[in-house]
KEVO-670009 format. One record per residue (C-alpha): residue in one letter; x, y negated, z negated. Coordinates in steps of 0.25 Angstrom, whole numbers, padded with zeros to 4 digits, always signed. Layout:
# KEVO-670009
aXYZ ...
***
This chain:
# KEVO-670009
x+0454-0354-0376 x+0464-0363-0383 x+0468-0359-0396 x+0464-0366-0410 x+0479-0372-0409 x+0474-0380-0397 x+0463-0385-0404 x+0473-0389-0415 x+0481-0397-0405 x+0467-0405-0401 x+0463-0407-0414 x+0470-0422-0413 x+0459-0423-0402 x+0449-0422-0410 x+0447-0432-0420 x+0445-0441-0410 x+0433-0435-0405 x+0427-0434-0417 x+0430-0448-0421 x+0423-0454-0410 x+0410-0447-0411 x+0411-0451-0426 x+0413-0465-0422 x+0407-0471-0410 x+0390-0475-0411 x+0383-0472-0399 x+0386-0459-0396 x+0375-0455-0386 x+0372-0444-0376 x+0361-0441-0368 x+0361-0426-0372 x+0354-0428-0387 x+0347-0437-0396 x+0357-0447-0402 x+0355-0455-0416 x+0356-0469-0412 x+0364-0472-0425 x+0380-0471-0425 x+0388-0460-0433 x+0387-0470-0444 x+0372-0469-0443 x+0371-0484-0440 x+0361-0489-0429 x+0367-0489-0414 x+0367-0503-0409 x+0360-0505-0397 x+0352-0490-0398 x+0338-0489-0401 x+0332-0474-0405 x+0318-0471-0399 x+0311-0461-0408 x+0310-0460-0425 x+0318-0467-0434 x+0329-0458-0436 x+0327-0447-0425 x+0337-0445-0415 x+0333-0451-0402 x+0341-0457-0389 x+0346-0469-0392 x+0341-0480-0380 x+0345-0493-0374 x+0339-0503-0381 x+0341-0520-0379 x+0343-0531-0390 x+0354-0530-0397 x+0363-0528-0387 x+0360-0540-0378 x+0372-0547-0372 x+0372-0563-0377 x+0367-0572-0365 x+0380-0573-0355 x+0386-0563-0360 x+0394-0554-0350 x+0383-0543-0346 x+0373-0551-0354 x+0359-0550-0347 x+0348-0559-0344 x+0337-0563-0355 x+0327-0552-0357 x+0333-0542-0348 x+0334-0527-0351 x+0350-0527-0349 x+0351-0533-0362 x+0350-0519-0367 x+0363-0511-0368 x+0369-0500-0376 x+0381-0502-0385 x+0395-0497-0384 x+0393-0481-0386 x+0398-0468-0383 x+0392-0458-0376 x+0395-0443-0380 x+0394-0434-0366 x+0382-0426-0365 x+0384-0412-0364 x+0384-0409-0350 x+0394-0421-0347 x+0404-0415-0357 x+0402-0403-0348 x+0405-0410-0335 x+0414-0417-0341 x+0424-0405-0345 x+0419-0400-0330 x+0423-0414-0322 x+0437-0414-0331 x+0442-0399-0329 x+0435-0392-0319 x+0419-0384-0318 x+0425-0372-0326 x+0428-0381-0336 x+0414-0378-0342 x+0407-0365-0339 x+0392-0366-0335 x+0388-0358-0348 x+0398-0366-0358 x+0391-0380-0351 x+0377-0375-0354 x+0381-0372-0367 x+0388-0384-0371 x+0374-0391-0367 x+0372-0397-0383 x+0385-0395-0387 x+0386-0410-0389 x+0372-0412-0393 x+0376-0413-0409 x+0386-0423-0406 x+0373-0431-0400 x+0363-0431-0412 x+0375-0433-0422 x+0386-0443-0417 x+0397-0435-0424 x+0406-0424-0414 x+0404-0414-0425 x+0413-0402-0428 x+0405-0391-0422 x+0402-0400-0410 x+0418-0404-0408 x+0421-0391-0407 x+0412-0387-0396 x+0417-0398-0387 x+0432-0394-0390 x+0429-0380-0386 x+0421-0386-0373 x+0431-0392-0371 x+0443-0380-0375 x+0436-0374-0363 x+0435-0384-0354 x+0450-0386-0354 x+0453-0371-0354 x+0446-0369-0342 x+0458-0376-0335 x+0469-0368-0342 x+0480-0364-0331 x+0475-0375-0324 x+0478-0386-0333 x+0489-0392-0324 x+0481-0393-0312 x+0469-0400-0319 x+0480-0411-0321 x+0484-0410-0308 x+0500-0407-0313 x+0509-0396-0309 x+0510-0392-0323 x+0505-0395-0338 x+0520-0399-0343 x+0519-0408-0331 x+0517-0421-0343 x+0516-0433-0332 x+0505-0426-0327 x+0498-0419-0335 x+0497-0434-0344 x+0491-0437-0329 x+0483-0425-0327 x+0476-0428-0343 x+0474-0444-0342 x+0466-0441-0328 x+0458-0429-0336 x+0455-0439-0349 x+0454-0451-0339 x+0439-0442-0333 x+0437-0437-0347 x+0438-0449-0355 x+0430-0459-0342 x+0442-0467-0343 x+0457-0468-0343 x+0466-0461-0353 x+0474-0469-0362 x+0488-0467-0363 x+0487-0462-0377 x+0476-0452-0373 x+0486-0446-0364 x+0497-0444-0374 x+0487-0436-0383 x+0482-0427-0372 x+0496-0427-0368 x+0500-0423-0382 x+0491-0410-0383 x+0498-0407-0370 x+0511-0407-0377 x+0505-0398-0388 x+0502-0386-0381 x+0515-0377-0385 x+0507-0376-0398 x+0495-0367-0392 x+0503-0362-0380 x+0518-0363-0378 x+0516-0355-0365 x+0508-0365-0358 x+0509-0377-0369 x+0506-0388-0359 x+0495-0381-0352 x+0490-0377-0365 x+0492-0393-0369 x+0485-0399-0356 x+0472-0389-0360 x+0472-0396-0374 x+0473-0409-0369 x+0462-0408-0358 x+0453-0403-0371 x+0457-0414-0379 x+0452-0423-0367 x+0439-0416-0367 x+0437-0417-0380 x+0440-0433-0381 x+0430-0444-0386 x+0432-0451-0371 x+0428-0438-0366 x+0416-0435-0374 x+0410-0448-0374 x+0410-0459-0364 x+0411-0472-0374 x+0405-0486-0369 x+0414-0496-0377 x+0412-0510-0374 x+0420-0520-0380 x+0408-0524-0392 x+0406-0538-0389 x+0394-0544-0399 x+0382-0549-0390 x+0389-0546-0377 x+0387-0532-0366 x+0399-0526-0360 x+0400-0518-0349 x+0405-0504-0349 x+0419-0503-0342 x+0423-0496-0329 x+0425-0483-0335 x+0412-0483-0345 x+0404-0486-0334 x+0410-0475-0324 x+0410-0465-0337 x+0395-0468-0339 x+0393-0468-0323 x+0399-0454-0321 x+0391-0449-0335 x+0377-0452-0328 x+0381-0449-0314 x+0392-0438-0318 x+0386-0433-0329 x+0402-0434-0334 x+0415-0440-0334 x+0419-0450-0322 x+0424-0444-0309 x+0437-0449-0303 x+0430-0460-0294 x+0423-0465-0306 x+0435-0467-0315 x+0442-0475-0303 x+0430-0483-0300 x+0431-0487-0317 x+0447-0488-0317 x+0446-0497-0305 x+0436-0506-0311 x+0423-0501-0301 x+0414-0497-0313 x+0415-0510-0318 x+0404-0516-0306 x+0391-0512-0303 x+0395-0510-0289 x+0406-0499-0293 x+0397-0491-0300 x+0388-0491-0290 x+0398-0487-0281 x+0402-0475-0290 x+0386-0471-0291 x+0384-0469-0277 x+0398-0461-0277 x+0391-0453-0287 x+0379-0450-0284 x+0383-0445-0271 x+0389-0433-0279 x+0381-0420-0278 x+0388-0418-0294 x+0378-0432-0297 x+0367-0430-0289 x+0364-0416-0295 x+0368-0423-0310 x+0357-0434-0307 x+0348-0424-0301 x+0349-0414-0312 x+0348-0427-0324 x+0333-0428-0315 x+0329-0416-0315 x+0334-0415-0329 x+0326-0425-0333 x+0314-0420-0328 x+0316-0407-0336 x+0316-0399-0322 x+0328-0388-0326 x+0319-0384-0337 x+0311-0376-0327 x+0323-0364-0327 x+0317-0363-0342 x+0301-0366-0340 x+0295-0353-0343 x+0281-0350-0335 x+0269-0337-0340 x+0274-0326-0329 x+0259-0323-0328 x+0255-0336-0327 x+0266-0341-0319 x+0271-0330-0310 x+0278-0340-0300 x+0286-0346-0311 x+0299-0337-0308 x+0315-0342-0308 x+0314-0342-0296 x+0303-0354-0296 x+0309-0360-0307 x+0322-0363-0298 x+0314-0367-0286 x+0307-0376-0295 x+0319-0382-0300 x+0325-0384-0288 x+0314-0390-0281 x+0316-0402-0291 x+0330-0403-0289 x+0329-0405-0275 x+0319-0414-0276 x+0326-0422-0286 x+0340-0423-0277 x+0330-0426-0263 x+0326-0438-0272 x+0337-0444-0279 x+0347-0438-0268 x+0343-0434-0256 x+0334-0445-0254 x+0338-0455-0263 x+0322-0458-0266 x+0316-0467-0274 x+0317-0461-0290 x+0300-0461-0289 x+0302-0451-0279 x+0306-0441-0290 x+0290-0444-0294 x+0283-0444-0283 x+0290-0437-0271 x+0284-0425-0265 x+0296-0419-0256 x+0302-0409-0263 x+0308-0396-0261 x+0303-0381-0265 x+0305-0367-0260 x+0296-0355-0259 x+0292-0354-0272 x+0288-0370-0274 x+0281-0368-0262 x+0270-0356-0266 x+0270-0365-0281 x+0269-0379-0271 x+0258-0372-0262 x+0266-0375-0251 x+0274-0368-0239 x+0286-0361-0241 x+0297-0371-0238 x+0306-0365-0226 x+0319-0366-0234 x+0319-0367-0249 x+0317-0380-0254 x+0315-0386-0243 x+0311-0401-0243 x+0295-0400-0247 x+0283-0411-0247 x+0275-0405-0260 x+0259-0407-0261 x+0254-0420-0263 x+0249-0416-0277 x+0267-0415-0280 x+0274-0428-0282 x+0289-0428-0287 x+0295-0420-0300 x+0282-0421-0309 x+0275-0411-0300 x+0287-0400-0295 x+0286-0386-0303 x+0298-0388-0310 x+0293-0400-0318 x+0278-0394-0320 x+0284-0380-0324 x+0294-0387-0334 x+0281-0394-0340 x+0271-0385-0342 x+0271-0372-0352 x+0271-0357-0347 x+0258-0355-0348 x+0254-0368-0343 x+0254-0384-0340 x+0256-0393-0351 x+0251-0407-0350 x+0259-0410-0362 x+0272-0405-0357 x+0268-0414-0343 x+0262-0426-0350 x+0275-0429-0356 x+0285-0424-0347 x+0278-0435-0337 x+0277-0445-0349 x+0291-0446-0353 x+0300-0440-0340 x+0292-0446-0330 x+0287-0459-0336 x+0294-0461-0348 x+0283-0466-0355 x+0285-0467-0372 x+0287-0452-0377 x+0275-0445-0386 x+0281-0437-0399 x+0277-0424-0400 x+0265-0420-0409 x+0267-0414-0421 x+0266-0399-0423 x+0252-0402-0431 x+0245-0406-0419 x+0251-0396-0410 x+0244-0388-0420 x+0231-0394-0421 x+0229-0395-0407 x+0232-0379-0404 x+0221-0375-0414 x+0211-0384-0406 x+0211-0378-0393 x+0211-0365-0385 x+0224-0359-0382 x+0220-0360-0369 x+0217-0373-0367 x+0220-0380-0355 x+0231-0393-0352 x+0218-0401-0350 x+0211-0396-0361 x+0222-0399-0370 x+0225-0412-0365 x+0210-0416-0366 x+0210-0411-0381 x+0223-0420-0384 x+0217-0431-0379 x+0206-0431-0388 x+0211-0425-0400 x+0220-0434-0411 x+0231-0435-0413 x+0233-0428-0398 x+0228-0438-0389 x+0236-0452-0393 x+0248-0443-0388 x+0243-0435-0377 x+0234-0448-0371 x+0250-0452-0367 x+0254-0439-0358 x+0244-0428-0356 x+0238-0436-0346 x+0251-0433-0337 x+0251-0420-0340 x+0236-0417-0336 x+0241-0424-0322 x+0251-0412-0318 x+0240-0403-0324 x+0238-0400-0308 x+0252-0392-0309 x+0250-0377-0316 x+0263-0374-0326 x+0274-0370-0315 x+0269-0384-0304 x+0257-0377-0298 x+0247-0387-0290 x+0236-0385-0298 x+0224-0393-0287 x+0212-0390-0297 x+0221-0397-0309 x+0222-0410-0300 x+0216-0420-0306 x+0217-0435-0309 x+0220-0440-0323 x+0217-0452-0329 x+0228-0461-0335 x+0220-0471-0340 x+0226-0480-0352 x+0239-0472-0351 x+0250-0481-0347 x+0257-0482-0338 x+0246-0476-0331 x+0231-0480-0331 x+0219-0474-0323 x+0219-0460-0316 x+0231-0455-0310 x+0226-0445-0298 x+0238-0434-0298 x+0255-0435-0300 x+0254-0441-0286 x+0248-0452-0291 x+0255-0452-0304 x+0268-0453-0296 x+0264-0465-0293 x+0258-0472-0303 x+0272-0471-0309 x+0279-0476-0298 x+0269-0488-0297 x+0277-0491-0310 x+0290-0483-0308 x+0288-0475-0321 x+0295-0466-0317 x+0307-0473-0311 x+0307-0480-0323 x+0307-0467-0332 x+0317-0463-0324 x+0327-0473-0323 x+0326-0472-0339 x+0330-0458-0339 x+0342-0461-0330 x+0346-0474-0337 x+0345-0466-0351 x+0354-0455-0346 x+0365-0464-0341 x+0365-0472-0352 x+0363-0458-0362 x+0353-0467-0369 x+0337-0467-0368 x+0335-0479-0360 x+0320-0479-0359 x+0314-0492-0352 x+0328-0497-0349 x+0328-0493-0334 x+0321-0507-0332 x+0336-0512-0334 x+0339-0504-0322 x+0345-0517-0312 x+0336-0517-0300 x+0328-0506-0306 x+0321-0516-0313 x+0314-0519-0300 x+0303-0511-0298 x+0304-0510-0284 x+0317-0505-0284 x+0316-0496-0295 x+0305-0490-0286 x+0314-0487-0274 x+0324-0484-0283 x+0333-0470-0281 x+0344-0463-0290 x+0354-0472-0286 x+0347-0485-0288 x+0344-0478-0304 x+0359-0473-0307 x+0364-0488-0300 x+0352-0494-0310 x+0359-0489-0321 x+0372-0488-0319 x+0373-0504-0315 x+0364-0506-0327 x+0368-0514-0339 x+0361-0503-0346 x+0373-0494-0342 x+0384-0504-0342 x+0384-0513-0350 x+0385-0511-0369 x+0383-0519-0379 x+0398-0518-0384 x+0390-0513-0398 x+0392-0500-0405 
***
C-alpha cells in the first residue's frame, strides 16, 4: 500500500475533484435517485421529477424549453418529439463502470471480485447529494490506491517503456492511459502534472522514486474528474441544439455498449472524425456488438431488468417446495440466459420474441418441473408447453414473484404492470390498510380470495382494479413455475386499458400486447433511459424508424441500440446547464 506521504503528494490532485462535483448541475447516474436541482438547490433546466414535490426521483427527458429555433442547426420539425433534449451535463460513472473502468485501464487484477462487490454503493451518496464528500473521496482514493498497486514492479511495462526513468516514454506511456481514462486526448498541461508526481517519487521511495512516481500519477488519473464523470459540454447557444462531439458520442457509445471507457477502436473512430456521422457510429455498433464482453453486458442489463438474478436469493418452504434446491435455482437461471442470448444473439429475433417465444432451453431438473422429457444433453434447445410463452412464464421469473409459502398476485400484478407494460406505477398503501386488511381474513386465505376481497373492499379496490387482474392470469403457475392445469382460467380485462374483454391465458396476453407493441415499447424505454442515465418513459416514440410500427414490430437488438444511439435524444443538448 503506498504510504500516507504519497497521498500527501496527490493531495494537489485532489481539489479538483472536489470542485467539480461542487460545481457542475446535472450530475446523474443510473445507479440511484438524483434531486433534479443543482448543488445550488436551483431547478435543472430541462429535467422534470416524476414523484412528490421534493422527493428524490429520476430525473427524465422532457420537451419545451429546449426546442431549437426553426432553421436552426439540428432544429426539428413542428410538433415533433426530437424537440426534446437534455441540457449540457455531467454524468458521474455508476458503480460498476468505475470498476471496469480501473479493470479496462490496468488489467483484471486491478479490482478483485470481492472488492468489485463491495464497491457496489460506494458511489451511491455521491448520487443523492451532488457533492464528492469527504468519506466518499476517500473510498474512491483507496479503490483507486489499489488499483494502481496492483501493477507495482510492473509499472514500466503497462507503459510500454523499458524503464520508469525512461521520461519520453513514460510521458507517452501516461498520455495514452488518461487519453482511455479521460474518453478523450490529454492536454499537454495534464501531462506535465502527471509527469510531475512522477518526478516526486524520491520523497516516498528513493529506492525506486520513478517507479514509486509512475504508481502515484496512474492514481491521480483514476481519480481525475474526466475520469469519473463523462461531461457533455455543448457550446450553450440560447434557442439552438448542438451536437455532441466525436468523443462525447463515442464515451456515451462505449458507456451503454461498454459499460466503460472507450476502447482503442473507439477513440480512433472519434479522433478521426467517424463518430461525428450516423454512419460511423453505426459502423462502431456492429464492431461492438459482435464482442461476446457486449453481448453478455446487453444480455445481463435484460436479465437484470427483468429481476432474474434475484432467483440465487429467492427462498422457497422446504416442505412445501422440495424441488426448490441451488441446484434448480441455477438450472433456472441459466435456462433464461440462454434464452435471452438465442434471442437477441443467436437468432437476432424480433424483441417480442422475449414475450412470446416458446424455444427455450432447460435440463433435467426443468424437465421433471416443465412435465417434459429429460433433454439428451443439458440444456438442450426445447419447445416448452403451449400453456409457456416467453420470460413471463420461465421458473425463474415466477419463483422471483411469488413468496415462500406461496404465489402472490400482487408481487405478479405489478411486476407485469410496470416491467412488462410500463403502464403508470401504483404507490404503495399505507401500513394502516395493510393492517385492516390482515384482520379481515383468514390467515389462510387464498390469492383468489384475496384478490376478490380487494376488489370489493375500499380503499382496496380503486388500486388493485389496476394490476391484480394480471396477477390472477399467472395464477396457473404454483410459487417455483409449476403448470398448475386446474388453475387455468380466463380472466376478464374489461375496462382496464390497454386491455378490454377476457384475455384466455399468457398466450393470449402475449399477444394482446404485441397487437400494440406494449411491450416493445416498454422496452425500448428501459434501453433509451439507461443509455441516456435518465427515465425516458414514453420517449421511445422518438426512436427514428421505430416510430413505425411495423418496423418496430420486426425490430431486433440491433435495430433498438441503432434507434438510440442515432437518436437526437442521445446526440444532440441543449447547450443549457
Amino acid at each position: 500500500m503506498m504510504g500516507t506521504s504519497l497521498r500527501c503528494i496527490l493531495a494537489s490532485a485532489l481539489p479538483c475533484l472536489v470542485a467539480l462535483a461542487g460545481c457542475e448541475a446535472k450530475i446523474i447516474s443510473d445507479a440511484a435517485p438524483w434531486t433534479a436541482t443543482d448543488v445550488q438547490g436551483r431547478p435543472v433546466p430541462g429535467v422534470s421529477v416524476q414523484g412528490a414535490a421534493g422527493s428524490a426521483a429520476a430525473p427524465s427527458v422532457t420537451g419545451g424549453a429546449t426546442t431549437a429555433a426553426p432553421g436552426s442547426p439540428g432544429s426539428p420539425a413542428a410538433g415533433s418529439c426530437d424537440t426534446e433534449r437534455l441540457g449540457a451535463r455531467a454524468v458521474l460513472l455508476a458503480p460498476r463502470q468505475y470498476v471496469n473502468v480501473l479493470r479496462d485501464l490496468l488489467g483484471p487484477k486491478a479490482v478483485s471480485d470481492q472488492d468489485a462487490a463491495a464497491s457496489a454503493e460506494f458511489l451511491f451518496d455521491i448520487v443523492d447529494r451532488p457533492q464528492v464528500t469527504t468519506a466518499t473521496l476517500d473510498r474512491i482514493v483507496r479503490l483507486a490506491e489499489q488499483a494502481a498497486q496492483s501493477v507495482k514492479g510492473g509499472a514500466a511495462k503497462l507503459l510500454g517503456c523499458s524503464s520508469t526513468a525512461d521520461t519520453t516514454c513514460v510521458r507517452t506511456g501516461l498520455g495514452t492511459l488518461a487519453r482511455r481514462a479521460f474518453k478523450r486526448p490529454a492536454a499537454a498541461d495534464e501531462l506535465d502534472q502527471l509527469m510531475a508526481l512522477r518526478d516526486m517519487g524520491f520523497l516516498v521511495d528513493p529506492t525506486a522514486p520513478t517507479e514509486t512516481g509512475v504508481l502515484a500519477a496512474l492514481q491521480a488519473i483514476l481519480i481525475a474528474p474526466s475520469t469519473l464523470y463523462r461531461t457533455e459540454f455543448t457550446t450553450p447557444v440560447q434557442g439552438q441544439m448542438r451536437s455532441l462531439s466525436a468523443h462525447e458520442r463515442g464515451a456515451a457509445l462505449a458507456a451503454l455498449l461498454l459499460d466503460s471507457i472507450p476502447d482503442d477502436a473507439l477513440l480512433k473512430a472519434a479522433d478521426d472524425g467517424s463518430l461525428a456521422t450516423d454512419a460511423g457510429v453505426i459502423a462502431q455498433i456492429d464492431r461492438l456488438l459482435a464482442l461476446p464482453r457486449v453481448r453478455t453486458q446487453l444480455t445481463t442489463a435484460i436479465l437484470t431488468a427483468y429481476g432474474v438474478p434475484k432467483v440465487f436469493g429467492t427462498q422457497k418452504d422446504p416442505k412445501l417446495y422440495p424441488d426448490f434446491t441451488a441446484q434448480m435455482q441455477n438450472s433456472m437461471y441459466e435456462e433464461t440466459r440462454r434464452f435471452v442470448e438465442d434471442v437477441l444473439w443467436t437468432r437476432s429475433a424480433p424483441l417480442s420474441e422475449l414475450l412470446s417465444s416458446r424455444r427455450s432451453f432447460i435440463d433435467a431438473p426443468l424437465a421433471k418441473l416443465y412435465g417434459l422429457p429429460a433433454p439428451r444433453t443439458a440444456f438442450e434447445a426445447t419447445m416448452l408447453p403451449p400453456e409457456r410463452a416467453g420470460l413471463l412464464t420461465q421458473a425463474s421469473v415466477m419463483s422471483v414473484q411469488s413468496r415462500p409459502d406461496k404465489t402472490s398476485v400482487v408481487a405478479r400484478g405489478l411486476f407485469v404492470r410496470n416491467n412488462v407494460l410500463c403502464l403508470p406505477k401504483i404507490p404503495g398503501p399505507p401500513t394502516s390498510v395493510l393492517t385492516a386488511v390482515a384482520m379481515q381474513l383468514a390467515e389462510n386465505a387464498t390469492q383468489k380470495e384475496l384478490a376478490a376481497y380487494r376488489a370489493k373492499t375500499s380503499p382496496c379496490m380503486g388500486c388493485h382494479a389496476q394490476f391484480d387482474r394480471f396477477g390472477l392470469l399467472l395464477e396457473q403457475f404454483d410459487a417455483m413455475g409449476r403448470h398448475l392445469p386446474a388453475q387455468s382460467a380466463a380472466i376478464d380485462f374489461t375496462g382496464l386499458a390497454p386491455l378490454d374483454g377476457v384475455v384466455a391465458d399468457v398466450n393470449d396476453l402475449a399477444a394482446r400486447t404485441q397487437k400494440d407493441q406494449l411491450f416493445e415499447r416498454c422496452l425500448s424505454d428501459r434501453a433509451l433511459g439507461f443509455a441516456l442515465t435518465v427515465a425516458a418513459d414514453g420517449n421511445a416514440r422518438c426512436l427514428g424508424n421505430l416510430r413505425d410500427p411495423a418496423k418496430l414490430a420486426k425490430a431486433n437488438m440491433r435495430d433498438l441500440i441503432v434507434a438510440i444511439a442515432t437518436s437526437p435524444l442521445f446526440t444532440t443538448r441543449s447547450g443549457e446547464l
